[in-house]
Structures are given as structure tokens and as C-alpha cells.
N, C-alpha and C positions, 0 to 999 in steps of 0.2 A: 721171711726175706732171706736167712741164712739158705733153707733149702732152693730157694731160686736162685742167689748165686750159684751154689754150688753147685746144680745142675748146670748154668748156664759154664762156669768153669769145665763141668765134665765134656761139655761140649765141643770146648776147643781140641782142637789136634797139634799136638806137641810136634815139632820137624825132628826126624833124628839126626839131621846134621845143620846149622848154618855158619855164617859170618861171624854173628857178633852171641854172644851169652852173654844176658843183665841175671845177676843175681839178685833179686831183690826189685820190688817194683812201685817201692814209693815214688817222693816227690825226685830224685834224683836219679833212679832206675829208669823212668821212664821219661826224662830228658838227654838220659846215656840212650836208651832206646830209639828216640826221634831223632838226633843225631845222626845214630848209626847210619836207620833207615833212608832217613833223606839224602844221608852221601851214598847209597847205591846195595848197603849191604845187607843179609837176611838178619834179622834182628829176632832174639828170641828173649823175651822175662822169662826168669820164675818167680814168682811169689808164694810164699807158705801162706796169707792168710786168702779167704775167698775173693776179693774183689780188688783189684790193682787200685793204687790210689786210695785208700780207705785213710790211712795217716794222714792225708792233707783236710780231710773234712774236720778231722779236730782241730786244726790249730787255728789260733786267734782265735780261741771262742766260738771258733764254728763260721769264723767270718774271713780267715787266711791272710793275716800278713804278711805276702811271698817276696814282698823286700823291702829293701828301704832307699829314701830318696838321698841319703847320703853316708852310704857306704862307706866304713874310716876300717882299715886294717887293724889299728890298734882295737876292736872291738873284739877282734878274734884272742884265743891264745896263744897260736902258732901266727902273730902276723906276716913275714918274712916270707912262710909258706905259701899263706893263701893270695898273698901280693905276687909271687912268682908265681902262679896257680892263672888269676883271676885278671891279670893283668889291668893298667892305667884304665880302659872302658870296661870295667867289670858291672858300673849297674849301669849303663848305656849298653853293653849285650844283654842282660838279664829283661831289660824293659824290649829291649828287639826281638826276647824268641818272643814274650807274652806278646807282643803288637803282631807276630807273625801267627799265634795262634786264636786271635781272633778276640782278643781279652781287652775290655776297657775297666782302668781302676783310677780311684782315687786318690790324695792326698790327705794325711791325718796329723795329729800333732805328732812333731818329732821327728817329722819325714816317712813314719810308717806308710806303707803303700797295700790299699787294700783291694779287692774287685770291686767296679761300680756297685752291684749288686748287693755286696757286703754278706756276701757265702760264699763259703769255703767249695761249695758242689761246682760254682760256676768255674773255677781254677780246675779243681778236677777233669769237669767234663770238657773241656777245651783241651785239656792234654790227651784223657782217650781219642777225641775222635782224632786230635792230630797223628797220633799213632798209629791209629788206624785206617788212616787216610794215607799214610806212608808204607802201609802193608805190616808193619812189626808183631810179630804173634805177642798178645798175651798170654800166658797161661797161668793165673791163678791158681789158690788151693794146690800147689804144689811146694814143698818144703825141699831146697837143695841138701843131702845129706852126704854129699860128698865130691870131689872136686880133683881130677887127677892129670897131671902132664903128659902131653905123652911126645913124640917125634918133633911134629910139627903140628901138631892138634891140644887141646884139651878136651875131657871127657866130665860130664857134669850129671852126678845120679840126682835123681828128685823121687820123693814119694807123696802122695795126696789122693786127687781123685782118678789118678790113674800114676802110674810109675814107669820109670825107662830111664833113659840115659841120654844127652845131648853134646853131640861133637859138634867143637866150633873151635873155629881158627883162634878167636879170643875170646875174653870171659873180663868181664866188667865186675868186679862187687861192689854194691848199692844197696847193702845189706847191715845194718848195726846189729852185735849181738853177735856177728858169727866165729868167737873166737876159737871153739875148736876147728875150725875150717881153716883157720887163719894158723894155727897150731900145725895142721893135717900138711901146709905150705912148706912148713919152714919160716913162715912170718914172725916179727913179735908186734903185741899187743899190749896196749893198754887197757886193764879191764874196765868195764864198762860201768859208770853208777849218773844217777839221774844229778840234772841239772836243772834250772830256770822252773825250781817250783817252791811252793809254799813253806816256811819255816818254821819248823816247833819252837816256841821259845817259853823260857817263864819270866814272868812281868818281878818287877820289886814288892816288895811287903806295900801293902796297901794299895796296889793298883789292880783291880780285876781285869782277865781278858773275859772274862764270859760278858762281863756288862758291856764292855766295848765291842762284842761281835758284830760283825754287820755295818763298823762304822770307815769311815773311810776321811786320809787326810793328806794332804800335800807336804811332803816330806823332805828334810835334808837329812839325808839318814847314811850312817860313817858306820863302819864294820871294824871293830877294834880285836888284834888278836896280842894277849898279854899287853894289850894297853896301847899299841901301836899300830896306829886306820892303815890298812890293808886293800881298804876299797869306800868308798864315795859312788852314790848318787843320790839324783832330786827328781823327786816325780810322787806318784800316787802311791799310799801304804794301806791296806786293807785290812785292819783287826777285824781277828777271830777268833776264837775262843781258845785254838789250840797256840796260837802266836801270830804271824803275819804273813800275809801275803800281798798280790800287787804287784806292778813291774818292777818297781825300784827292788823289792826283797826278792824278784826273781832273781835280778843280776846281781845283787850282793850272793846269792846260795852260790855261784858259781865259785867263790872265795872261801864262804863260811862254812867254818867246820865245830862240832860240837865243842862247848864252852867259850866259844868267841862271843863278844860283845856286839851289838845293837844298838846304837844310839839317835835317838828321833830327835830333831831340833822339830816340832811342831811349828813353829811359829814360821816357818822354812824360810830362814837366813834373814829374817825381819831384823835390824840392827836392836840389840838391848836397850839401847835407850827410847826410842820409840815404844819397842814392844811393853816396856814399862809404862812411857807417858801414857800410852789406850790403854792398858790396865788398870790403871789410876781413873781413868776416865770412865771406864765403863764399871766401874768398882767388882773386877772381877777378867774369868780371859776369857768368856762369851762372845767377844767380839773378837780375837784372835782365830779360837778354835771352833769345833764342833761344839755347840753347849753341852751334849752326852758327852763329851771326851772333858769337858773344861770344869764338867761336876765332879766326872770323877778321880779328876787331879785333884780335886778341892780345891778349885782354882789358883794354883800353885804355877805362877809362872814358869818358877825355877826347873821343876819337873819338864813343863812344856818343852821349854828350852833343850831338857837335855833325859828324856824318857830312854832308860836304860833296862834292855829286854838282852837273856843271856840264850843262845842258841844250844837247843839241845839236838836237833840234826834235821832232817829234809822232811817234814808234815806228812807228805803220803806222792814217795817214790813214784806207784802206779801210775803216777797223773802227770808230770815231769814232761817238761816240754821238748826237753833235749835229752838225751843218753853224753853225757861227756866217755871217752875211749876212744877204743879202736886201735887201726894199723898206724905204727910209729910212720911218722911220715916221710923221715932219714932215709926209708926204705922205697921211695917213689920219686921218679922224675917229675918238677913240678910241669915241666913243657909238657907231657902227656899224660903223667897219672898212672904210667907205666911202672909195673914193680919193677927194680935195677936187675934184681939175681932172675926174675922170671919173665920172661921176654914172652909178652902176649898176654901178661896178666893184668887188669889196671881197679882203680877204685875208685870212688867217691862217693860225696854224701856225707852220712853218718857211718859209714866204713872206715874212714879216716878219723885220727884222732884231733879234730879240727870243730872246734864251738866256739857259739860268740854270742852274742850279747841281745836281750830281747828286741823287740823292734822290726823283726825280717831280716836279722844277720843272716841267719841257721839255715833259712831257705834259700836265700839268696845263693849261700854258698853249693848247698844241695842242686840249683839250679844250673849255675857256671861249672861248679866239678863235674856236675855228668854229661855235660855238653862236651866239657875239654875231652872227659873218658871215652864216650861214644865215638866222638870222631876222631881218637888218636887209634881207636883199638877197629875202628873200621879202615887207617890207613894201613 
């Protein structure tokens, strides 16, 4: 399959000159790209790995969360930004390109918003062919390695399954990770480290995680750093043998730094006197919890109540939903995504150092940033 991409990549014909330059051709490169293209301009990707779109088929599991049905700014970290960014109809545009690209989805808990289908390929393939249908080159299997200003043009080297150079009036980055590039500018950056994934932790004397892997519980679970909650939520927690994961411990990892505290209210927010009278009553917390999770508290409400796991750091980076970094955003108008000192340069996506909270924030905002980019850098 790799060697068929990448022929079908060698295929393409790279333009030595257009409009617009996407660096990068994810979920936000190639929303900056249909943009462009539909408002009139020659729209060119690159992308380093073989197949444009390949990041949106992992996420959500392979089923794509591409937003939410109640987008709050404070989910971001920069919210100020992405409010001046994404403007009062931010998931009212987001739900308008997908209704224009031909996409029907659902509703899940939480406001997650998924494709009918519940596959990530069906969001993919709906943005190729709109791209393609607006004329925009892809060109995959091409790595940007460099990126130069010149008069009234920019010049943009790539290497892959063929190599050359692309002038265009303006140049989009839609690209995480390019901090020597961003370096190469005169930009500053924030560097880049994973977010929204799994957390190492170690349990208290006498609570196994190997016995509790694979178990799963409804959680009010508080993020404590020197003893003072930093972060709060309620939702699903997933032990594993190395510590925890789940959405709720996705969005605490966005906080948690090694030696911070983890505290599991299992019984999630059941008032104590209660949770005691059915204790009592069921002579044991079998009826509260998971019976695996309520053995191996030895049925110990108190525990329940207040299950305390110490964070030793991010379980496995590789797999991380989001990259937290990027370009400081002081440095971009949010009316266009325009760099201030480089007139013709713009960003979004995961190029910005702009993350937010599970759910289809991340996408969401990948989708509206490269819209706003594309058609400011095609104006």
C-alpha cells in the first residue's frame, strides 16, 4: 500500500509557481487549500508523508470527532485568540464547510460530533475529492525543507519523490513540528510535546494496576499539584496496567506534569452518605463499582471515594492526540492568520500554539484556522 501511494504521489506534477502554498496537508492544510481554491486561487500542498489526510484517519479511534456541538473557548488555552480567530459562528461555519462537502454526522455524548458512518476515511475522502474538485494540487511524499522571502513572492524547496522549488504569492503553514522552519523565519516557537494521551502513574501500596487493566469507570477525577486541584473532570477513566487513560485523563495530561496527584472519586460525586447507606446494604461497594475494581480496593469505600495515583509523565508520547506548541500567536493577526512582521505568511492548525480539550476541540479549530488562512492568504 505504501509503494502505491507513493507512486500514485510520484505521479503528481508539482506547478513551479502558484497563488497560495499549504505546507502541510492535514486535517487543516487541506481546509486552508479548499478555501484558497474555491475563492479563485492556484492552490498548491505539500506534504512530507505519502498520502494527504493520513492524520484524520487516526483520530477518534479511527471514527473522527471533527467537532463538537458546543464549542466553549475556554476549552482552548489561548481562548481570547481562538475567539478572535473563530468568531461568535465558529461551530455553525465548521458544520457549513462539512454540509458543503457532502458529509452527514452524528451526535454523541457530550456534543461530540462524529460522521454517520462512524469512519474517520468518510471525513477524509469528502475533503480529497472537494479539493479536487476545486482543482488544488496535492502533492504528497514531499517534505518542505525550506522556506525563503523574497520581493513580492516566496520560494518554498521540498524533497520526496521528486524535489524542486515552489513560488507563490503566499505560503500557509499547516504544518506541527516545523520549528526549524519557524527558526529559518525569524518566528518564535513554542516547542512541541504531546498532549491528550495516556498517563503513567503509580497506584498506592496495596492497589494493583496490572489487576485492574482493562477495567473501566465513571469518574470525578481532580488533578492535584502540591496539593492544590489544577484541573477537574467527569467522564470515563480506563486502567491499565501502566496507569490511566480515557478521556477524562486525556484532558487532565494537558495540565499534569510528573509528580502531580490523581485523585479518583469512583463512586463519581454519589454524596457520602448515600454511598455509605448502599454499602451497608449491599455489605460491600459491588454495587457502587466494578466488582474487579471494588475486590481490589477490598472493598474500601474510603479508597473509592478518594483513589490516589501519582503521575510519573505522558504513557506513550507516539500515540498523543495532539502535539501542544508551535508559533507564539502574539505574532499573527487573528482577522487573517497573517504573520504581523511577514506579510504574505499565514498559519493554522497545529502550527499555532493553540490546543484544547478532547471532544473535537483540536479539529474543530484545525478546520476554521485553515479556512480563515486560506482565504486571507488567497486575498
Amino acid at each position: 500500500m505504501r509503494e502505491e501511494a507513493l507512486a500514485a504521489a510520484a505521479a503528481v506534477r508539482v506547478p513551479e509557481r502558484c497563488d497560495v502554498c499549504i505546507v502541510g496537508g492535514g486535517a487543516s492544510g487541506l481546509a486552508a487549500a479548499i478555501a484558497a481554491a474555491e475563492a479563485g486561487a492556484s492552490a498548491t500542498v505539500l506534504e512530507r508523508v505519502p498520502e494527504c489526510g493520513r492524520t484524520i484517519l487516526a483520530t477518534g479511534n479511527g471514527r473522527c470527532n471533527f467537532s463538537n456541538a458546543r464549542l466553549d473557548w475556554g476549552r482552548y488555552n489561548d481562548p481570547d485568540f481562538v475567539e478572535a480567530v473563530c468568531g461568535p459562528r465558529f461551530g455553525e461555519n465548521v458544520l457549513a464547510f462539512f454540509e458543503g462537502c457532502g458529509l452527514a454526522w452524528v451526535e454523541e455524548e457530550g456534543g461530540r460530533l462524529y460522521p454517520l458512518s462512524r469512519q474517520a476515511a468518510s471525513v477524509r475522502e469528502v475533503l480529497l475529492a472537494r479539493a479536487q474538485r476545486a482543482d488544488a494540487t496535492l502533492a504528497p511524499a514531499r517534505e518542505v525543507t525550506g522556506i525563503e522571502r523574497g520581493v513580492d513572492d516566496w520560494r518554498v524547496s521540498y524533497e520526496g519523490v521528486s524535489s524542486g522549488c515552489v513560488v507563490a504569492r503566499s505560503v500557509v503553514l499547516s504544518v506541527g513540528g516545523g520549528e526549524e522552519l519557524a527558526r529559518s523565519l525569524g518566528l518564535e516557537s513554542r516547542p512541541f510535546e504531546p498532549v491528550l494521551c495516556s498517563l503513567a502513574c503509580e497506584a498506592p501500596t496495596g492497589v494493583s494496576l496490572s489487576a485492574l487493566d482493562g477495567r473501566r469507570a465513571h469518574v470525578v477525577a481532580q488533578l492535584l499539584h502540591d496539593g492544590t486541584e489544577v484541573a477537574r473532570e467527569t467522564g470515563e477513566v480506563l486502567f491499565r496496567d501502566y496507569g490511566l487513560s480515557g478521556i477524562a485523563i486525556f484532558d487532565l495530561s494537558r495540565c499534569a506534569r510528573p509528580g502531580d496527584v490523581i485523585t479518583l472519586d469512583l463512586t463519581c460525586g454519589l454524596s457520602e452518605s448515600r454511598a455509605r447507606r448502599l454499602a451497608e446494604a449491599a455489605g460491600g461497594c459491588s454495587g457502587l463499582l466494578d466488582p474487579v475494581i471494588a475486590a481490589e480496593l477490598k472493598g474500601s469505600l474510603d479508597i473509592a471515594r478518594d483513589l490516589r495515583l501519582v503521575v510519573s509523565g505522558p504513557a506513550d508520547p507516539q500515540r498523543a492526540q495532539v502535539t501542544r506548541g508551535g508559533l507564539l500567536t502574539a505574532q499573527f493577526d487573528p482577522a487573517t492568520l497573517e504573520a504581523l512582521e511577514l506579510p504574505g505568511l499565514f498559519a493554522s492548525g497545529e502550527a499555532l500554539d493553540v490546543d484544547g480539550a478532547c471532544g473535537g476541540f483540536n479539529l474543530a479549530w484545525a478546520w476554521k484556522s485553515g479556512l480563515v488562512a486560506g482565504l486571507a492568504a488567497t486575498r
